[in-house]
C-alpha positions in Angstrom: 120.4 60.7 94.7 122.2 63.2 96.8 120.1 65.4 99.5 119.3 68.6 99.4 122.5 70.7 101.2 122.7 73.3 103.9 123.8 76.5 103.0 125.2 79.9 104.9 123.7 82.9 103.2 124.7 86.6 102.9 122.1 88.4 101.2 120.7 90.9 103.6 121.8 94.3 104.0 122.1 93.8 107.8 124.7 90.6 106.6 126.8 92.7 104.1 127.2 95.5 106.7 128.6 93.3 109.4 131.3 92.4 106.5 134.9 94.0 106.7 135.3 95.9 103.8 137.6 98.3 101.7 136.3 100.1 99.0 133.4 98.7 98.7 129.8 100.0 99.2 126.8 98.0 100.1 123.5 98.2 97.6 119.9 97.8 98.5 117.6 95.4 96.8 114.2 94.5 97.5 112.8 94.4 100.8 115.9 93.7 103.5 118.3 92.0 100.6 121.1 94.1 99.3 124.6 93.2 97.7 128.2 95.0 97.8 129.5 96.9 94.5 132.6 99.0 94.4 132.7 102.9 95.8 133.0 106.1 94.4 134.8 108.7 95.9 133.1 112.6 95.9 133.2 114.6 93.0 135.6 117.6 93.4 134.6 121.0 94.1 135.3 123.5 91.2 137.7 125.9 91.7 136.9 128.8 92.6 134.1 127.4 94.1 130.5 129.0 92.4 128.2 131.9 94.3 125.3 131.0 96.0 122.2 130.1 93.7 119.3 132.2 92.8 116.3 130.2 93.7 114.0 129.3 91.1 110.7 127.8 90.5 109.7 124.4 89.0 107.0 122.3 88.9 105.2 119.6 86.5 101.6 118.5 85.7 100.2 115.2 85.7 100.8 115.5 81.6 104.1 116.2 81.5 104.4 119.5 80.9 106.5 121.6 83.5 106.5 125.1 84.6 109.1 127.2 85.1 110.6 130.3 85.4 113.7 130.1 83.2 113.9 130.8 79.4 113.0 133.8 77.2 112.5 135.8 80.4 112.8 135.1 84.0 110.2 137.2 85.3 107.2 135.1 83.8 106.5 131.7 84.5 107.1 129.5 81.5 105.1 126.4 80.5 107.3 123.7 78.3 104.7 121.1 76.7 105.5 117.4 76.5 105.9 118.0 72.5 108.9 120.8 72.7 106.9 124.3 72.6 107.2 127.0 75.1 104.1 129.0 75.8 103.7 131.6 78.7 101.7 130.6 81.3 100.6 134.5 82.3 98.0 133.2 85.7 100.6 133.2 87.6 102.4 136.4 87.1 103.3 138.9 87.7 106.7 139.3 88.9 109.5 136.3 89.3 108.6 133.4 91.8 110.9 131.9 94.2 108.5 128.4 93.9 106.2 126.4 92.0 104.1 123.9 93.1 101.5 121.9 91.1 98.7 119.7 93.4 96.4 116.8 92.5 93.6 119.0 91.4 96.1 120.4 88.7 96.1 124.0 90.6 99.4 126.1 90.4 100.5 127.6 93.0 103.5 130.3 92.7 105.4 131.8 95.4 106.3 135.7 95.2 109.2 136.7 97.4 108.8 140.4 96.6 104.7 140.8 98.0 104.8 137.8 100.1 102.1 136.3 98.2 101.2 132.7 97.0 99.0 132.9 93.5 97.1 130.4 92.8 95.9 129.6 89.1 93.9 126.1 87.6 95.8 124.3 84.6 92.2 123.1 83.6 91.1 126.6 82.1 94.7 129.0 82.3 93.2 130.7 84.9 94.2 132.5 87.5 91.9 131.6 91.1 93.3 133.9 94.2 96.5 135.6 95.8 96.5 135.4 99.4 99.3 136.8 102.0 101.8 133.9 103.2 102.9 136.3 106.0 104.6 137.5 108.2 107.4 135.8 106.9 108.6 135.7 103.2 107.7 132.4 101.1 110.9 130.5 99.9 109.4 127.6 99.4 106.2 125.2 98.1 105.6 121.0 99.0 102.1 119.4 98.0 101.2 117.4 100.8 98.3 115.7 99.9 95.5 117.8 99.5 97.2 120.5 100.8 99.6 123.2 100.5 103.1 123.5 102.7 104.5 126.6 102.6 108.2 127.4 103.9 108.8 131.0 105.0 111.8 132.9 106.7 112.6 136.0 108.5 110.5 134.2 110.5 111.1 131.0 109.8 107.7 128.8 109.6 105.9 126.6 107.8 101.8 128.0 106.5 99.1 125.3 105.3 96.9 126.2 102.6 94.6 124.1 103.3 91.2 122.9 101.0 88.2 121.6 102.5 86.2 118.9 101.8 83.2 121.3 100.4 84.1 123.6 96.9 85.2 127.1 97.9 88.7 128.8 98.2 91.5 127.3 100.4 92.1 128.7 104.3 95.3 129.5 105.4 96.1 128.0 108.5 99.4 129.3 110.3 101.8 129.9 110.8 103.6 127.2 112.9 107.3 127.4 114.1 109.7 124.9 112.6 113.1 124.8 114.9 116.6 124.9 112.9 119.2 122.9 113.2 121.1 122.5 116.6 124.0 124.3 117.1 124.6 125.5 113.6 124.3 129.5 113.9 123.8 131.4 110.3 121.6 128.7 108.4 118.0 130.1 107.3 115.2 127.8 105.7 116.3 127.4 102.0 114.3 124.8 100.9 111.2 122.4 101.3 109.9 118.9 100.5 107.7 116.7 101.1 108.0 112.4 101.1 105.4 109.9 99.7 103.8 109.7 103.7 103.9 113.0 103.8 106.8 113.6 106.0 108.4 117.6 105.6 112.3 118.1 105.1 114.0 121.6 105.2 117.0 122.5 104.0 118.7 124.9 105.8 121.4 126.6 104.0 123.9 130.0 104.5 123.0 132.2 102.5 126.9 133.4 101.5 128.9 129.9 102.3 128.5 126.3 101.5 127.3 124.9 104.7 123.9 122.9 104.5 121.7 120.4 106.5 118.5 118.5 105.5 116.7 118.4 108.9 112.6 117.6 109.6 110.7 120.0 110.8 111.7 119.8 114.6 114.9 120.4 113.9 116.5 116.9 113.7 119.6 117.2 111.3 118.9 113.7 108.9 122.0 114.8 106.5 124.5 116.9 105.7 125.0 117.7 102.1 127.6 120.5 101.3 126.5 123.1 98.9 122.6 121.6 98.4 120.9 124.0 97.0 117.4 122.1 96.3 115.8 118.4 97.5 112.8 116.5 95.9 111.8 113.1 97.0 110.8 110.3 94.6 107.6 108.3 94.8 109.5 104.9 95.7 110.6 107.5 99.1 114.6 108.0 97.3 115.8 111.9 98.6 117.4 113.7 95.3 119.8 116.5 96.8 120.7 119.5 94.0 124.0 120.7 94.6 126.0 123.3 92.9 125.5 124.3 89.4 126.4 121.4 87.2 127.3 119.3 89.9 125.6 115.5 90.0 122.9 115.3 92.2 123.2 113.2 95.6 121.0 110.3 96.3 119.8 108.8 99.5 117.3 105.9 100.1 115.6 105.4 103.6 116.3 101.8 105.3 115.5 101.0 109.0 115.1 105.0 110.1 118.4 105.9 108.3 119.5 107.4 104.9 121.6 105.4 102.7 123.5 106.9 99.8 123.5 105.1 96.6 125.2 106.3 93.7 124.9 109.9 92.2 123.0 110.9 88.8 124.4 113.4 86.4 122.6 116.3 86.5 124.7 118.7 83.2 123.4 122.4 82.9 122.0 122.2 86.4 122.4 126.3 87.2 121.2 125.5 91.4 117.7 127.5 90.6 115.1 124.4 91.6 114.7 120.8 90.9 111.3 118.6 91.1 109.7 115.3 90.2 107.9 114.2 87.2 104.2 112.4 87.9 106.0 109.6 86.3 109.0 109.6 89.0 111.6 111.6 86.5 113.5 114.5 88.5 114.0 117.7 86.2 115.9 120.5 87.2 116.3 124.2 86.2 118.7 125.4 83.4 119.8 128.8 81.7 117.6 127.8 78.9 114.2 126.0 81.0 114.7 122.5 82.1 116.9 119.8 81.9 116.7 116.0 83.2 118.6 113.9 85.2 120.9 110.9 83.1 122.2 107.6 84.7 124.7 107.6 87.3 127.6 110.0 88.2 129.5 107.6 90.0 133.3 107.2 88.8 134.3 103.9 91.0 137.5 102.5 92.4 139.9 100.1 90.3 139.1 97.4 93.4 138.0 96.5 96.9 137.7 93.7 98.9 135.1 92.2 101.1 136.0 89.8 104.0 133.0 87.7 105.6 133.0 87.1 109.4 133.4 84.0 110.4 130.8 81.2 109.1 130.3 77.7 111.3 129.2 74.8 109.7 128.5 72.9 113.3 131.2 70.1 112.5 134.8 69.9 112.9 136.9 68.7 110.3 134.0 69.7 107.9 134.6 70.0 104.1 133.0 73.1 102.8 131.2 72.7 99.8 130.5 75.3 96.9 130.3 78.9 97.1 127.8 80.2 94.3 127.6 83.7 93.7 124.6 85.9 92.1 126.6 88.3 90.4 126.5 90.6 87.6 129.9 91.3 85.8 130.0 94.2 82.7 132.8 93.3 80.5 136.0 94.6 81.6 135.3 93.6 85.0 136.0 90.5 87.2 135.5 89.2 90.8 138.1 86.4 92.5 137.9 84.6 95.5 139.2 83.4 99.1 138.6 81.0 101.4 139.9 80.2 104.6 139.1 77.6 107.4 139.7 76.1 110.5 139.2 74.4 113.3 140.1 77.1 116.5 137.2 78.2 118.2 139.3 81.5 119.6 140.9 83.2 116.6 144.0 85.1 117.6 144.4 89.0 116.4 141.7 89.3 113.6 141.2 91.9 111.6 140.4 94.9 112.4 136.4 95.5 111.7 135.8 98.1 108.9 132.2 99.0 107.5 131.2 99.3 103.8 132.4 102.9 102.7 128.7 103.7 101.3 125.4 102.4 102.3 125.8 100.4 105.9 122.4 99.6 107.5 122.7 97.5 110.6 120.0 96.3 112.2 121.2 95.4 115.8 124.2 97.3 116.4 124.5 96.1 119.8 124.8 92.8 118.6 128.5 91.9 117.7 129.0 89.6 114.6 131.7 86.2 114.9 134.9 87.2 114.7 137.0 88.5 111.5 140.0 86.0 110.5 143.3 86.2 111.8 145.3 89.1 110.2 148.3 86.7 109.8 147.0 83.5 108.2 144.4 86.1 106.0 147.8 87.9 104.3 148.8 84.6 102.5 145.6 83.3 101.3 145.2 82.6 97.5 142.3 84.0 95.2 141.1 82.0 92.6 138.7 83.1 89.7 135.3 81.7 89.4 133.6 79.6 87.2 130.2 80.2 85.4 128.5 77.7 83.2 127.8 78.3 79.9 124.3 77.0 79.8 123.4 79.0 83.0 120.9 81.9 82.0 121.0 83.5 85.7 124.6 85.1 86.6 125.6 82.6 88.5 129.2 81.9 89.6 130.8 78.8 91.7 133.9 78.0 92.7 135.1 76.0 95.7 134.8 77.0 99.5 137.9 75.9 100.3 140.1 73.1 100.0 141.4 72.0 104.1 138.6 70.8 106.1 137.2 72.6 109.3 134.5 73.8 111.4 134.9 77.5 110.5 134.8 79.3 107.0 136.2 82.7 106.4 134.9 84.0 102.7 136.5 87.0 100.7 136.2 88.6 97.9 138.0 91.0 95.5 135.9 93.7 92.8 137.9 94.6 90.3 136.2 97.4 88.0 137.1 99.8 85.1 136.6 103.3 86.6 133.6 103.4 84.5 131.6 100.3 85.3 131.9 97.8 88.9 131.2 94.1 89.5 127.8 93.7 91.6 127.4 91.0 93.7 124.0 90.2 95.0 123.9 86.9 97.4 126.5 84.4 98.2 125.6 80.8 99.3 127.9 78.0 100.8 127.4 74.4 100.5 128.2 73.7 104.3 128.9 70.1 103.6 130.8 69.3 100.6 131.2 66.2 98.1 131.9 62.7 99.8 133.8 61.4 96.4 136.7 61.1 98.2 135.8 58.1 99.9 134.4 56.2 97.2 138.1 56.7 95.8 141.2 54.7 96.8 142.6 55.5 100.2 145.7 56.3 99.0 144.6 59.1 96.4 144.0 61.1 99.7 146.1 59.6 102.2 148.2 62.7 102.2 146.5 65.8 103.3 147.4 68.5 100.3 146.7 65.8 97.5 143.2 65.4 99.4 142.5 69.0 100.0 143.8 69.4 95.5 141.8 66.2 94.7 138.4 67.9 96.8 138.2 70.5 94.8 139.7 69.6 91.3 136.0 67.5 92.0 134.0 69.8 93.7 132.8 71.3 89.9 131.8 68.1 88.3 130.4 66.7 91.5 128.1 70.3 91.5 126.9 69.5 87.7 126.3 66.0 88.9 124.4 67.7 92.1 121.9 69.8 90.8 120.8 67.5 87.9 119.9 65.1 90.6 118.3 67.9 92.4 116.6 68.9 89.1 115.6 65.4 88.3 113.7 65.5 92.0 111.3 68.0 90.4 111.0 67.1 87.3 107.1 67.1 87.9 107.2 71.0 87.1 108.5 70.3 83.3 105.0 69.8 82.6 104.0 73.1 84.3 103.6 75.9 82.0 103.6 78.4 85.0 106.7 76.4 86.8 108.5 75.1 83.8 112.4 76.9 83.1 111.9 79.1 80.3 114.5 77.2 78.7 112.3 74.0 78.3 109.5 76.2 77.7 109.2 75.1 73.9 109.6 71.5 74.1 106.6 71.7 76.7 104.9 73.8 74.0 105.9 71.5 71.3 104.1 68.5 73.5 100.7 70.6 72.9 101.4 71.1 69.1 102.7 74.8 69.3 105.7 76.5 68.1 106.5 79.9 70.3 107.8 83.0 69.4 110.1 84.1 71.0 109.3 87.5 70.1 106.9 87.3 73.0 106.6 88.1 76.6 108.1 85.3 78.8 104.6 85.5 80.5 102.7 85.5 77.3 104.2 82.0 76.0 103.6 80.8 79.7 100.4 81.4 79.1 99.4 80.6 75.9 100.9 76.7 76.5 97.9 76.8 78.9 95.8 77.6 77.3 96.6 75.6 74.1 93.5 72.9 73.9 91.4 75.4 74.6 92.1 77.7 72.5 92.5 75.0 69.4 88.8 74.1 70.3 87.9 77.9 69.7 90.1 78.6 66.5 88.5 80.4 64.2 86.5 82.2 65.8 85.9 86.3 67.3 86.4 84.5 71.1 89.3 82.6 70.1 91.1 85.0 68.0 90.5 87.9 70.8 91.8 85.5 73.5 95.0 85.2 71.5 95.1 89.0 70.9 94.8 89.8 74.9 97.6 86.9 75.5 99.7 88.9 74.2 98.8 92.3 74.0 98.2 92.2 78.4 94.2 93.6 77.4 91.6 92.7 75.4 91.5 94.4 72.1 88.2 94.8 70.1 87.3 93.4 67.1 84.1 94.6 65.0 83.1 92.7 62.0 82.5 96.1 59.3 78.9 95.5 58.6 77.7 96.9 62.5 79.0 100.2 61.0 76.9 101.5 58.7 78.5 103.6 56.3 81.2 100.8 55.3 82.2 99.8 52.1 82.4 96.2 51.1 81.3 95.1 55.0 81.3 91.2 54.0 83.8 88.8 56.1 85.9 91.6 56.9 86.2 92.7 60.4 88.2 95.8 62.1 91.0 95.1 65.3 91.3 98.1 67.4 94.0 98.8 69.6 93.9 100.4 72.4 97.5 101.8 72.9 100.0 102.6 69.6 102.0 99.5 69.2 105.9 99.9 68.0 106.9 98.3 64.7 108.1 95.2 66.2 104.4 94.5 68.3 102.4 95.5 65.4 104.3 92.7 63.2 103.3 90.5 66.1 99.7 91.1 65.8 99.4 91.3 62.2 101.1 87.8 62.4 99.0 86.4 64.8 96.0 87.5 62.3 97.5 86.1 59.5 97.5 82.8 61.0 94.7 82.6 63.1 91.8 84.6 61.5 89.6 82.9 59.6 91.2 82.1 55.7 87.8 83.8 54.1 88.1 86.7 56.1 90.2 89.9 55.4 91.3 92.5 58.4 92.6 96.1 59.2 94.2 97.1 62.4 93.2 100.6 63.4 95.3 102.4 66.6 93.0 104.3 69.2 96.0 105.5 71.2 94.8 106.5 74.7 91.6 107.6 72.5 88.3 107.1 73.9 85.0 105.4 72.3 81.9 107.3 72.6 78.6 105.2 72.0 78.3 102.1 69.5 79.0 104.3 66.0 81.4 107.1 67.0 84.8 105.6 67.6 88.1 107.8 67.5 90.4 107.5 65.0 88.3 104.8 63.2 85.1 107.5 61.5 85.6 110.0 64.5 88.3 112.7 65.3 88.8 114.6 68.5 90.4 117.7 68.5 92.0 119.3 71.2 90.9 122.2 72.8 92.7 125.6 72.8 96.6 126.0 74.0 96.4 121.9 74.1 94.5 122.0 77.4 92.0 118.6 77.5 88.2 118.9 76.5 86.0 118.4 80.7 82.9 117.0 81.2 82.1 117.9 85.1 85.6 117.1 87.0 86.8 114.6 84.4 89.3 115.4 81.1 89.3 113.2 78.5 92.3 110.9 77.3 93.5 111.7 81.0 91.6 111.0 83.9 88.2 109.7 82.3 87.7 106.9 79.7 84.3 107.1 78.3 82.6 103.6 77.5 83.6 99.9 78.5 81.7 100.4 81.5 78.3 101.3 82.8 76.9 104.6 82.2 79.2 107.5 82.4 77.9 110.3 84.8 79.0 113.9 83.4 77.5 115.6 86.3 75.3 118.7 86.2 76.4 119.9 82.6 74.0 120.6 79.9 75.1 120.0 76.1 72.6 121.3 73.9 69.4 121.4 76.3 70.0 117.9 77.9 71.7 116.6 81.2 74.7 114.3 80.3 73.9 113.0 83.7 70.5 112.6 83.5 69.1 112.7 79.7 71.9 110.4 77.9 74.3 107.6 78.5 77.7 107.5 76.5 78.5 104.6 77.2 75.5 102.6 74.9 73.8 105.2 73.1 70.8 107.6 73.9 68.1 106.9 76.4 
């Protein structure tokens, strides 16, 4: 049995910036790792080039709806609910704001440019709370931090807190504290404000007749330069969303080792430059004529091709035969990916290429750390690329094809992208077998006597030899076949068919993993409530609840039948799922009925929504409170111990005190 092989890895973004590239752009993935794609080249600037926007206002609630001051008129603020209708939201008028801003408590705040004043109004009853001043400068701008409020003002140019203490009562303005412009760059004023996941303030400073326009923090550190931003927002995962002009795709950067990277831009149509903002689920919306639009997949138009040249890679050994290069790489139809390899022996390498970073997206981590040398720009010209070869029984994207054919210490790798425009290769990690196949000397001498028939003959064997390679290396585990959690999904049924199961493969990946585990214990408990809920939860991801009828009084016909209720609304192709798991594993004298809760809660042991209880909302949609909590969003009543509705009376007695809803009456 061969031995496990020693392999050069470029995976980290640190690895693929030290690369020599053109037109190519390096990709982040998780943690340091990160991979190389083709570029994209700017969008071009309409011609003539648009007016300067009109700041607007936009905000969303942790239920999806967003306010906004677009629509039927732009002098109220507007609230779009999650189902399509468009109400006036009349608590925070009057007059047009300049910025919205929504904190965790559900309050509105609205920024009035005219009377320097910041209303503030609670989505919980359409109220309106309190206007206070935000001078002595004029409020362009809103970012929740936290608990509290950032303001952005000009003329002068300063940021306000409104700030809430930890006892009820209104907010205290605290401020106003000086935030520094950009260096040298005379005729910017503060446009714009946001605020990152830690909390950390960006301003966008903008001229207020050109195009010119810097993202800097507070103390007046310029982080970007983004011509003709008109808005930013910043995502939960930390990824900076830059608004440009109206209709233009919006500009993404992601932070990596205290620097911004730019990955690819998202189409942004009807954007008219008024205000973008983020979603509670992570979605960015922005402004248009008509209210609000969202952003849709990426902008990015890519090059035809690029290439990518490794430095150089040293295998420790002279006259070494490379091995294998395997590549983790995704290619869309229409595109392909070749490669190069180039060795030798030299420790000094004679006019290399010229170094050249990705185009998009460099991170390095040491820059005062030089990587090994490029290959010589002679001996590079002539080499040949060759396609690569992925197996057909391989369920990862993984490619392989030859390091290179003439033995030596050193390795130089390239490869070519070649895209449609549309869509571009993406290549994640690349691995190289530093010690190749020893077939050749098991073979008679004179098959490889002469050096090009031995370099041909190495890797005309290098593929079978690699097929022969990992089945050994395969066979040295093949302990983790009988491992439900360690098994490859593809041997997944046989393991199941071991234990008397057939899978569906209908299921989560996780789910099957699971339920071959649980298999004997599970057949002891068939046919029963336990058993049949264990199933249920397997694949569902929670515990669903199942109620024989005759506990609720009231039901007709209660014998052996029993209700399943769901906690979230299940699409066509789930619910099959379930009703086929309770066609085959209920009991054969028993009869069912699948009832959907939703998000619904269950109050006591006989109300329960949906199945003899209905919930109706309360007025303009807003949720029905108990104390602080609303309910279908923020409070779940029952599956737990006593829920505590705080000092509120219903009907003479305390919720808190006089009742529990989670068991019944005390």
């Amino acid at each position: 049995m061969s031995a496990e092989r020693d392999l050069s890895v470029l995976t980290d973004i640190d690895q693929w910036s030290r690369c020599r590239h053109t037109a190519t752009a390096v990709f982040a993935g998780p943690g340091d790792t990160g991979g190389i794609q083709l570029t994209w080249p700017d969008d071009v600037l309409p011609d003539p080039a648009p007016d300067p926007p009109e700041r607007g206002g936009l905000a969303f609630d942790q239920w999806g709806h967003a306010f906004v001051n677009r629509g039927p008129d732009t002098t109220h603020v507007w609230r779009h609910l999650a189902s399509g209708t468009v109400e006036p939201f009349p608590a925070a008028d009057p007059g047009r704001p300049v910025a919205l801003a929504i904190d965790q408590d559900q309050r509105l705040y609205a920024a009035h440019a005219h009377d320097d004043e910041i209303v503030t109004a609670d989505l919980w009853t359409q109220n309106r709370i309190t206007a206070v001043a935000a001078g002595p400068g004029q409020p362009v701008d809103l970012a929740v931090v936290g608990p509290d409020i950032a303001i952005l003002t000009d003329e002068p140019a300063g940021l306000v807190w409104l700030r809430h203490g930890a006892l009820p009562g209104p907010a205290v303005l605290l401020g106003p504290a000086a935030v520094s412009g950009p260096h040298c760059s005379d005729g910017l004023v503060p446009w714009r404000l946001a605020a990152g996941p830690d909390g950390a303030l960006l301003v966008l400073w903008r001229h207020p007749a050109g195009r010119e326009a810097l993202i800097c923090r507070t103390d007046g550190t310029t982080v970007l330069e983004v011509d003709g931003a008109t808005d930013l927002a910043v995502t939960p995962d930390g990824t900076l969303v830059v608004g440009r002009d109206p209709a233009r795709p919006f500009r993404r950067f992601t932070p990596r080792q205290g620097a911004w990277r730019e990955i690819e831009p998202i189409r942004a149509d009807e954007y008219d430059g008024g205000a973008i903002a983020v979603s509670a689920d992570g979605a960015v919306g922005y402004t248009t004529a008509d209210g609000v639009g969202w952003t849709a997949g990426s902008a990015a138009g890519y090059r035809a091709n690029g290439t990518l040249v490794s430095y150089r890679l040293d295998s420790g050994r002279y006259r070494n035969r490379w091995g294998r290069v395997l590549l983790d790489a995704c290619l869309p139809v229409g595109t392909d990916l070749e490669i190069a390899g180039l060795t030798t022996d030299d420790d000094e390498v004679a006019q290399p290429l010229d170094p050249a970073p990705p185009d998009r997206g460099s991170v390095v981590a040491h820059p005062d750390t030089l990587p090994p040398p490029f290959p010589p720009a002679t001996r590079w010209a002539d080499v040949q690329w060759r396609p690569l070869y992925r197996r057909l029984d391989d369920s990862d994207q993984t490619y392989e094809a030859p390091a290179a054919g003439s033995p030596g210490r050193y390795l130089w790798i390239g490869l070519r992208l070649i895209g449609t425009g549309a869509v571009t290769p993406r290549v994640r990690a690349v691995r190289i077998e530093r010690t190749g196949h020893r077939l050749l000397d098991y073979l008679p001498r004179a098959w490889s006597r002469d050096l090009v028939a031995a370099d041909f003959l190495h890797r005309f064997l290098t593929p079978a030899e690699g097929l022969l390679h990992d089945a050994d290396q395969r066979a040295a585990t093949r302990s983790r076949l009988l491992d439900p959690a360690a098994v490859p999904a593809e041997m997944l049924p046989w393991l199941a068919g071991l234990a008397g199961l057939v899978l569906d493969e209908s299921w989560p990946e996780a789910a099957r993993r699971t339920l071959v585990a649980e298999a004997y214990p599970l057949f002891a408990r068939r046919g029963t409530a336990a058993g049949l809920a264990r199933i249920l939860e397997i694949f569902l991801g929670y515990p669903p609840a199942l109620i024989e009828r005759w506990r609720i009084p009231g039901e007709p016909d209660p014998a052996h039948r029993f209700l399943v209720y769901l906690r979230a609304d299940l699409d066509d192709d789930r619910h099959r799922v379930v009703e086929r798991i309770l066609r085959e594993h209920a009991p054969a004298h028993t009869s069912w009925e699948i009832r959907d809760l939703g998000a619904g809660p269950r109050v006591g042991d006989d109300m329960r929504v949906q199945a003899n209880t209905v919930a109706l909302a309360g007025a303009l949609g807003t949720p029905f409170v108990l104390g602080e909590s609303a309910l279908g969003i923020d409070g779940l009543l029952g599956g737990g111990p006593p829920f505590s509705a705080g000092p509120s009376l219903t009907g003479g007695s305390s919720l808190a005190g006089g009742s529990s809803l989670a068991g019944g009456s005390s």
